[in-house]
C-alpha positions as a Markdown table, in Angstrom:
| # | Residue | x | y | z |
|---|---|---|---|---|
| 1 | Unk | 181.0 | -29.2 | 304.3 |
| 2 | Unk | 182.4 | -29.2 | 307.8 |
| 3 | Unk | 181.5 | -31.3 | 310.7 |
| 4 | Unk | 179.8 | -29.9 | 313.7 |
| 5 | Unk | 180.7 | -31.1 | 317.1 |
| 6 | Unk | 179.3 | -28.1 | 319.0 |
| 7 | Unk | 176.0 | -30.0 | 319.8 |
| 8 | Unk | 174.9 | -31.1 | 323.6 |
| 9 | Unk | 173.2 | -34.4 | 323.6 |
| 10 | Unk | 169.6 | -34.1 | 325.7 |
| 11 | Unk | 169.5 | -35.2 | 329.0 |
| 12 | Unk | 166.3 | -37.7 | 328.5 |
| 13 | Unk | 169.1 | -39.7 | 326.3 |
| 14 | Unk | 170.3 | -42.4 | 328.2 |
| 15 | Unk | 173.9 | -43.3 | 328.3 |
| 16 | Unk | 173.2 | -46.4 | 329.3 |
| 17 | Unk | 170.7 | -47.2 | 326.5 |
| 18 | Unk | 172.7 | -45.5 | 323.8 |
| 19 | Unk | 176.1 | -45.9 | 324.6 |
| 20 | Unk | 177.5 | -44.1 | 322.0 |
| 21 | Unk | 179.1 | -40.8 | 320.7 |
| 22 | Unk | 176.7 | -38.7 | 319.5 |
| 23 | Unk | 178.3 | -36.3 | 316.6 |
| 24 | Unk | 176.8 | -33.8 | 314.4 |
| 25 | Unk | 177.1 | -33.1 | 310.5 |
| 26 | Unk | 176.3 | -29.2 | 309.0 |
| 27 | Unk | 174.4 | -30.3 | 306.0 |
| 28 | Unk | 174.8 | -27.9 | 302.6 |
| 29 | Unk | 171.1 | -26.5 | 303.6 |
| 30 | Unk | 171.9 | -25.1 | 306.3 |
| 31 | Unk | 170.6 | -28.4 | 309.0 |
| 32 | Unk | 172.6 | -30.4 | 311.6 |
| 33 | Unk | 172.6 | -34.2 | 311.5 |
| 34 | Unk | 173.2 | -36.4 | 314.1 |
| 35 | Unk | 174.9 | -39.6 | 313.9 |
| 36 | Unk | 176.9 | -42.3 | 315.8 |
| 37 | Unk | 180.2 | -44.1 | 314.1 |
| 38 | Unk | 181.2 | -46.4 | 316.3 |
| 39 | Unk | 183.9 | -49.6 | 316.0 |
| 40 | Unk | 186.5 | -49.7 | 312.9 |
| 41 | Unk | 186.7 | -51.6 | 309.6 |
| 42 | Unk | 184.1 | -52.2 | 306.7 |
| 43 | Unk | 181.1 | -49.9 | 307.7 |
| 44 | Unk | 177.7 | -50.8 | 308.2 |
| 45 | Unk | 175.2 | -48.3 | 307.6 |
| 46 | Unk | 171.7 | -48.1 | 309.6 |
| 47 | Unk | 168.9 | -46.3 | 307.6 |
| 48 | Unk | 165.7 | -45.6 | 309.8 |
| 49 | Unk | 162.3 | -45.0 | 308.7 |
| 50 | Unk | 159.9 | -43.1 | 310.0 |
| 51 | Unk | 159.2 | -42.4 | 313.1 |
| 52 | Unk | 162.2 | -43.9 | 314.6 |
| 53 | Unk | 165.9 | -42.7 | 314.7 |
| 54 | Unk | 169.5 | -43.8 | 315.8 |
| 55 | Unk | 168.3 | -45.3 | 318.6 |
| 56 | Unk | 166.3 | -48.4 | 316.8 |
| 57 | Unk | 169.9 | -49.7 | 316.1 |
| 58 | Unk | 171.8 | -49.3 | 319.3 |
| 59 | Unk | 171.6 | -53.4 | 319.9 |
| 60 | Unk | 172.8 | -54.1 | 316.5 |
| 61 | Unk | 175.6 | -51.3 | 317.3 |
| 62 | Unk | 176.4 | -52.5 | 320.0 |
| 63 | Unk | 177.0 | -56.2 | 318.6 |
| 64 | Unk | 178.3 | -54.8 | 315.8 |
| 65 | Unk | 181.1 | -52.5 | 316.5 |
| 66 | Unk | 183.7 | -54.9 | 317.8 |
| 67 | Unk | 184.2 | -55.9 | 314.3 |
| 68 | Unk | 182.6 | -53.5 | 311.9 |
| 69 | Unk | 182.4 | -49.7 | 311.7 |
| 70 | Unk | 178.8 | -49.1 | 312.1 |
| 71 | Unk | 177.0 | -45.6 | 311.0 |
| 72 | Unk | 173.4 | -44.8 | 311.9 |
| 73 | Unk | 172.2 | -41.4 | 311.3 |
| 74 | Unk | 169.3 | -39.5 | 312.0 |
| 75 | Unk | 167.2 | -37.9 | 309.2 |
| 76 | Unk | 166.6 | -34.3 | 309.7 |
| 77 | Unk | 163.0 | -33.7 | 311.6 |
| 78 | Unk | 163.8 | -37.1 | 313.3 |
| 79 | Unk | 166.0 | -37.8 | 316.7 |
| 80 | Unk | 168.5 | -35.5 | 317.7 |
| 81 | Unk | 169.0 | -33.8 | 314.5 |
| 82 | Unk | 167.8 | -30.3 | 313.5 |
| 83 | Unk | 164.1 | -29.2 | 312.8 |
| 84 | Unk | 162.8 | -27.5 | 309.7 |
| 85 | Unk | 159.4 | -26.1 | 309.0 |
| 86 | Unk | 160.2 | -26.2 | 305.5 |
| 87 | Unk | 157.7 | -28.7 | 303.5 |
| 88 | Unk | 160.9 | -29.2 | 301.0 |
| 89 | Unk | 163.3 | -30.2 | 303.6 |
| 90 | Unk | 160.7 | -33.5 | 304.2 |
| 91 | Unk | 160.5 | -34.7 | 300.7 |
| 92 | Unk | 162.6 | -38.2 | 301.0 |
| 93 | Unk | 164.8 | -37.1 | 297.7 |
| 94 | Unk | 166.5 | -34.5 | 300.1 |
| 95 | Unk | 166.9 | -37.0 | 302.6 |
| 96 | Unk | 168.4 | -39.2 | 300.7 |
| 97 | Unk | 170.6 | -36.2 | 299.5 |
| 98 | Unk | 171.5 | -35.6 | 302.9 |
| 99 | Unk | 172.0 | -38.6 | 303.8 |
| 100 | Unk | 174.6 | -38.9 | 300.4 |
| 101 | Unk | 176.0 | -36.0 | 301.9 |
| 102 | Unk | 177.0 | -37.8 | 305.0 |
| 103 | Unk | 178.4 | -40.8 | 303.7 |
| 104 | Unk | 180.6 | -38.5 | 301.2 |
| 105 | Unk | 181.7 | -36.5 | 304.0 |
| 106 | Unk | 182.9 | -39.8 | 306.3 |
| 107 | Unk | 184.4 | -41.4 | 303.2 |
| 108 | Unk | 182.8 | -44.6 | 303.5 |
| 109 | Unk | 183.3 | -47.1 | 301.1 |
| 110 | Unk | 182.7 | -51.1 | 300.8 |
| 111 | Unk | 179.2 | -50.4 | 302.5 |
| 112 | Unk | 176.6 | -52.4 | 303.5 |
| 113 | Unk | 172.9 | -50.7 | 303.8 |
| 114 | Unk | 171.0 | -51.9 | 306.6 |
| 115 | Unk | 167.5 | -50.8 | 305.3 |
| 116 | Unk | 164.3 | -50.3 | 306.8 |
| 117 | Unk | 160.8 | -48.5 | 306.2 |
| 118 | Unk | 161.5 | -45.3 | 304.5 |
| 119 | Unk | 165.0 | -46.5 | 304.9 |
| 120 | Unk | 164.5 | -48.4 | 302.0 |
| 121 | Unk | 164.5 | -46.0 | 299.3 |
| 122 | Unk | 166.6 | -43.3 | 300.9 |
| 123 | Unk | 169.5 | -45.8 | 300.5 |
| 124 | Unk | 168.8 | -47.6 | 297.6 |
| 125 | Unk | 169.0 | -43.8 | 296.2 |
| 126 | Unk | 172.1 | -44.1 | 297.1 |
| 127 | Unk | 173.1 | -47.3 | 296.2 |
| 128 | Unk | 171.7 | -46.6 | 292.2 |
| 129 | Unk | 174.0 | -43.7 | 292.1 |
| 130 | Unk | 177.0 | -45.1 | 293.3 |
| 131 | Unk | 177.0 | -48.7 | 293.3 |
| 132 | Unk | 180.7 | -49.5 | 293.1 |
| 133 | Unk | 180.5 | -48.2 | 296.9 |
| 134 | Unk | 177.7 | -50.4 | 298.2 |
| 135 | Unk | 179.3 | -53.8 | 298.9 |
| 136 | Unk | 175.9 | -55.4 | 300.5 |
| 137 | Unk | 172.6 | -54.6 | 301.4 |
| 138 | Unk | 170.4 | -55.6 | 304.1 |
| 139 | Unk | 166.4 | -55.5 | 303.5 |
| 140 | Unk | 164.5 | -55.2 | 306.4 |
| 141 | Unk | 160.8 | -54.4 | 306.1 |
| 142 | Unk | 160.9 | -51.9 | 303.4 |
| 143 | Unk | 160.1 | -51.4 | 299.8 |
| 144 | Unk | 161.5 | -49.0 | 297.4 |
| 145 | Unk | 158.9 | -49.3 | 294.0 |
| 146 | Unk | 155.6 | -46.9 | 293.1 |
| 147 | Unk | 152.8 | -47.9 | 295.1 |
| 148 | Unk | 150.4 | -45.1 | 293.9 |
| 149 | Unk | 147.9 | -48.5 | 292.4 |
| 150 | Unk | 147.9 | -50.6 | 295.7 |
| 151 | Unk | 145.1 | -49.7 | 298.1 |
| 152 | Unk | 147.0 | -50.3 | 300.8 |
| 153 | Unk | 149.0 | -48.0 | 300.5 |
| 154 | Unk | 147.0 | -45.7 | 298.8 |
| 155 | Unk | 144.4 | -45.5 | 301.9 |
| 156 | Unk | 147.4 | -44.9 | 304.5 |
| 157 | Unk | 148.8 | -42.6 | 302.4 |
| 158 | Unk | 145.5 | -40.5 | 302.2 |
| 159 | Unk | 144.2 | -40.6 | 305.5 |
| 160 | Unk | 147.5 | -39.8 | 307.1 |
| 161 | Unk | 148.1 | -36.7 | 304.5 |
| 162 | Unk | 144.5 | -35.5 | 305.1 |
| 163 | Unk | 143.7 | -33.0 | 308.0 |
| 164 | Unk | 142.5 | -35.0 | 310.4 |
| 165 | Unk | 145.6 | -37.5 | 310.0 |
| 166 | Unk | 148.0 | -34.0 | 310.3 |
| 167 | Unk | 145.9 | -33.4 | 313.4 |
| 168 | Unk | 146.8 | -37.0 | 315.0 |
| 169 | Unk | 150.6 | -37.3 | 313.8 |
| 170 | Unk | 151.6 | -33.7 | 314.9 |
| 171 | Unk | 148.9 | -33.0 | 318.2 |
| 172 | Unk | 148.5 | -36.8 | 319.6 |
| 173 | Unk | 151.8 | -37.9 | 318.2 |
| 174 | Unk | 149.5 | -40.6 | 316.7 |
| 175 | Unk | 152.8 | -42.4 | 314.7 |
| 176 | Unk | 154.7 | -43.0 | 318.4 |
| 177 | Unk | 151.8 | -43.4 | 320.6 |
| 178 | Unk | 150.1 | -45.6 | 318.4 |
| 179 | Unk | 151.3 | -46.7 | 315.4 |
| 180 | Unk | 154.8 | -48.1 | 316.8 |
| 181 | Unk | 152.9 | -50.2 | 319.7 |
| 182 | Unk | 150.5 | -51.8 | 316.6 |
| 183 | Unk | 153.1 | -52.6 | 314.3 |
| 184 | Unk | 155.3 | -54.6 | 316.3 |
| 185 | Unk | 154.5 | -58.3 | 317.4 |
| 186 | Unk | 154.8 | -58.0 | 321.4 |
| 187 | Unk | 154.4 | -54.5 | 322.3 |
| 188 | Unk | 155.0 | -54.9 | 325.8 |
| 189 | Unk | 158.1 | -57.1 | 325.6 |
| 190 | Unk | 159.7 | -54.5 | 323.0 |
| 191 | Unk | 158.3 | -51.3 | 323.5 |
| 192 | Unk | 158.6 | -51.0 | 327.7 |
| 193 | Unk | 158.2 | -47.6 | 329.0 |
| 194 | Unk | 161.9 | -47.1 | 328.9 |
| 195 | Unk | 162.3 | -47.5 | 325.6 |
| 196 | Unk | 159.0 | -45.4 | 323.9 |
| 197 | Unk | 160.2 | -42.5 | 326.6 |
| 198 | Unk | 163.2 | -42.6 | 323.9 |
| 199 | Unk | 161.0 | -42.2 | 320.9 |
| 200 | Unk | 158.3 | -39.7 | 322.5 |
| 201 | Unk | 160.6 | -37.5 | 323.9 |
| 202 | Unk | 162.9 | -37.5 | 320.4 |
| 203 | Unk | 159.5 | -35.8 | 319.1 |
| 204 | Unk | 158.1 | -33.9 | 322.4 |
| 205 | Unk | 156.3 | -30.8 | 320.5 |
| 206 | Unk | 153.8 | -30.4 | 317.3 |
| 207 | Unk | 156.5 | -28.0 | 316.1 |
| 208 | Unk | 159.3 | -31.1 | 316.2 |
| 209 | Unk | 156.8 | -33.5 | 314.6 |
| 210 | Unk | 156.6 | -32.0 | 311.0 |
| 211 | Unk | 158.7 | -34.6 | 309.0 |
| 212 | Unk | 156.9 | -37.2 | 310.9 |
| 213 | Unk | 153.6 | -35.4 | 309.9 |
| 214 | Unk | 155.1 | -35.4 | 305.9 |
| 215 | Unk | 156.3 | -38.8 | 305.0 |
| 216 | Unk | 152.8 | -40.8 | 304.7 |
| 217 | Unk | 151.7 | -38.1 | 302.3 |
| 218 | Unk | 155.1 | -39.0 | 300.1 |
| 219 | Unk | 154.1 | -42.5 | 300.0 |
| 220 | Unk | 152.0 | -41.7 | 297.0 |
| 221 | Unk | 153.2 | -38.1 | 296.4 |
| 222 | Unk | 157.1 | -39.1 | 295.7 |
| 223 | Unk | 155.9 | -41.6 | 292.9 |
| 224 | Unk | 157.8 | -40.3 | 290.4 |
| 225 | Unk | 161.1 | -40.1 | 292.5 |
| 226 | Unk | 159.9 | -44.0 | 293.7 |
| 227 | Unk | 159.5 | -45.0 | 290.2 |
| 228 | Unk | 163.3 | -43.5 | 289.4 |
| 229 | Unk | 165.0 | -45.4 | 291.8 |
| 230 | Unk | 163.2 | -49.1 | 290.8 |
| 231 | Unk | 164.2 | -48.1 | 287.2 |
| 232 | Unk | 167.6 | -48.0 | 288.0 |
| 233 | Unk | 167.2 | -51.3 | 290.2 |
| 234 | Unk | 169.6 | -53.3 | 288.3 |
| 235 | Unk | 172.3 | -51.5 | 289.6 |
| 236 | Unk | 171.3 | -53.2 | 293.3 |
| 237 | Unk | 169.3 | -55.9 | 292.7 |
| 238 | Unk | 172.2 | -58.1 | 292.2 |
| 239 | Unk | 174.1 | -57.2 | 295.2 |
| 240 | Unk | 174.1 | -60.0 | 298.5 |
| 241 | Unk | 171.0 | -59.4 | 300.0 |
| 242 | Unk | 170.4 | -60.4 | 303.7 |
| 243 | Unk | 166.8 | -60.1 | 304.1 |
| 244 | Unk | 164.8 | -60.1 | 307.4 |
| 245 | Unk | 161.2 | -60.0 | 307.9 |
| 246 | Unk | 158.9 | -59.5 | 310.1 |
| 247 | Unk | 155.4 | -61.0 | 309.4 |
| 248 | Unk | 153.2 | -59.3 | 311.7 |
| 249 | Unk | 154.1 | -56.0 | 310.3 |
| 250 | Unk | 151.2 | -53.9 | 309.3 |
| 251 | Unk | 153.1 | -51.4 | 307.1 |
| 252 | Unk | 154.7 | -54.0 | 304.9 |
| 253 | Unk | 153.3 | -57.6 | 303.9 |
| 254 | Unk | 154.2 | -60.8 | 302.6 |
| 255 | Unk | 153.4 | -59.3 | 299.0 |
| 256 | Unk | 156.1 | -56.8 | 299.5 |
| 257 | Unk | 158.6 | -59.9 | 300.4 |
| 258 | Unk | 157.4 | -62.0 | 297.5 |
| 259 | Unk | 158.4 | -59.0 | 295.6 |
| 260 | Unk | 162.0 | -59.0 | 296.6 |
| 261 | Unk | 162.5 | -62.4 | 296.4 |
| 262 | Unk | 161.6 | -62.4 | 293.2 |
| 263 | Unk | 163.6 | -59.3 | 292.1 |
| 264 | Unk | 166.9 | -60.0 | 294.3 |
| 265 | Unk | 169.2 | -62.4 | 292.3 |
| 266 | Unk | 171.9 | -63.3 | 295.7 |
| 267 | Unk | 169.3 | -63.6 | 298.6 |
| 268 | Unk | 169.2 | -65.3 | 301.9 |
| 269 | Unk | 165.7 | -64.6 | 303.9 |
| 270 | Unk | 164.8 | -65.4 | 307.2 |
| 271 | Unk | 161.2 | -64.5 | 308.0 |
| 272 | Unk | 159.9 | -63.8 | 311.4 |
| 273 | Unk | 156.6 | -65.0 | 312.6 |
| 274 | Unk | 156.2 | -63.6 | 316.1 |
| 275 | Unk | 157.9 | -59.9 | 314.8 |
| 276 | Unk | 156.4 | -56.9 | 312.9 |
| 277 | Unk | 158.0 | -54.0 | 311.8 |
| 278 | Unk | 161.3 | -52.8 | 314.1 |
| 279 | Unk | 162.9 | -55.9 | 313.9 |
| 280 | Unk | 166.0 | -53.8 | 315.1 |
| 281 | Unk | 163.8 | -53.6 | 318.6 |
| 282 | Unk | 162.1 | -56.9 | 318.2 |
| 283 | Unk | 164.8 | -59.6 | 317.2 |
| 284 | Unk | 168.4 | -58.4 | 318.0 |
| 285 | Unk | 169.3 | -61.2 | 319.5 |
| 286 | Unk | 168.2 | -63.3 | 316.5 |
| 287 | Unk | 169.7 | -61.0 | 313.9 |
| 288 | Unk | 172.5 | -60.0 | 315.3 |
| 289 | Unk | 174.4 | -63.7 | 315.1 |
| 290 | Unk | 173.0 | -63.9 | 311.2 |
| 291 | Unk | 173.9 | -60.6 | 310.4 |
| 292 | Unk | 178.0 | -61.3 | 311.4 |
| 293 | Unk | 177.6 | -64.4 | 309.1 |
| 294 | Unk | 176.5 | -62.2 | 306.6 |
| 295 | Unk | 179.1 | -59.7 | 307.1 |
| 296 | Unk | 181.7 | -62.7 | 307.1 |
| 297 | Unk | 182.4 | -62.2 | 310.9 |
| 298 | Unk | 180.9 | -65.4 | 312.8 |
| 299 | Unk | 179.9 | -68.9 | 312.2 |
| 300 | Unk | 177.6 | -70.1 | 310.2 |
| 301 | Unk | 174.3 | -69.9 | 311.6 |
| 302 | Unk | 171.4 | -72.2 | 310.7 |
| 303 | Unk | 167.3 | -71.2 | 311.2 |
């Protein structure tokens, strides 16, 4: 695998906003993924979810890089990496193969997963197959278990799979337009028109929206890839866990944290009130000086 720098970063990406190099990795399937590598020493990886990209993380990276090497890439359908119309290429097992991919390819080792949404189990696939390089993880908003017998889920799952859910994710860009502003606790704060310009544009066309359009039907179709990786929790579960939460989130809910509290042995949470789901966009500020702590890089900080 080689790495491809031939790729022009799109004018509608600020500089200012996203400060950083923007480099690109041929993938063994034939697609080219974006990611930033920024600052030196033990890396931090950023996994997004969907329908976000890189650019959820640039505050953290920005914080960040002074003192750790921090990696945030974008899954393939998603920011400024390649497009498929392949249903295959959107099944989260080959993200998460990608994603391995990557991480192989820039040699990183002593990592800590930053983890988020679909984030969640497209590193902890990782992290099950090679824990003796995941040093930490960081649980933020996520799961990473078979939810195929919760409602909840079950209902999104369905409605967004089903025709008239393809017809809002890929010709209303229903996920961006809608679903982001309802899923955070102070849309207009967070999401100002600078900032959702970076998400809508990173997904302008119904052609560039097809892995968007294909993850909520995985929530319950991947089951059996879901229920792999949570049998092979043990190799994870034990790792320090940094976990931040937002409560106001309508993807992910207080049962989902009461489930990792109970299944992480070396946790520290700090839970949220006022934030939902992006609490990359929502709380830098706050977990950012938390995060150094955790990394062993600042002072102690207390809630």
């Amino acid at each position: 695998m080689v790495e491809d720098r031939s790729g022009v970063r799109p004018g509608w990406v600020s500089d200012e906003m996203f400060p950083f190099e923007s480099k690109f990795f041929a993938t063994a399937d034939g697609h080219r993924m974006h990611y930033v590598d920024e600052g030196q020493g033990e890396p931090i990886i950023f996994v997004h979810g969907n329908p976000a990209w890189s650019f959820e993380f640039r505050h953290l990276i920005a914080g960040l890089r002074p003192e750790r090497r921090c990696i945030a890439a974008d899954h393939i359908g998603f920011g400024l990496s390649s497009r498929s119309d392949q249903p295959q290429d959107h099944h989260p097992k080959a993200h998460a193969e990608r994603f391995a991919s990557l991480l192989d390819h820039l040699g990183a080792e002593e990592i800590t997963l930053f983890l988020t949404d679909w984030g969640g189990p497209i590193g902890l696939d990782f992290a099950r197959r090679h824990p003796d390089r995941v040093k930490r993880l960081v649980i933020a908003n996520t799961w990473c278990w078979p939810v195929d017998d919760d409602f909840h889920f079950r209902f999104f799952s369905s409605m967004m799979a089903n025709s008239l859910g393809q017809y809002l994710i890929k010709k209303r860009n229903f996920f961006v337009k809608r679903i982001m502003p309802m899923a955070v606790g102070n849309k207009r704060a967070v999401l100002t028109p600078e900032v959702m310009s970076h998400y809508r544009e990173a997904q302008p066309t119904p052609e560039t929206r097809s892995a968007n359009a294909a993850l909520p039907g995985h929530i319950i179709g991947a089951t059996e890839w879901l229920s792999s990786i949570w049998q092979d929790r043990g190799s994870f579960v034990c790792k320090p866990t940094l976990v931040f939460w937002g409560a106001k989130d309508i993807a992910f809910r207080k049962k989902e944290l009461d489930r990792w509290k109970s299944e992480l042995s070396d946790s520290e949470v700090h839970e949220f009130d006022d934030c939902g789901h992006f609490l990359a966009e929502e709380a830098p500020d706050r977990i950012l000086p938390r995060l150094s702590t955790f990394l062993g890089g600042g002072p102690d900080v207390n809630e």
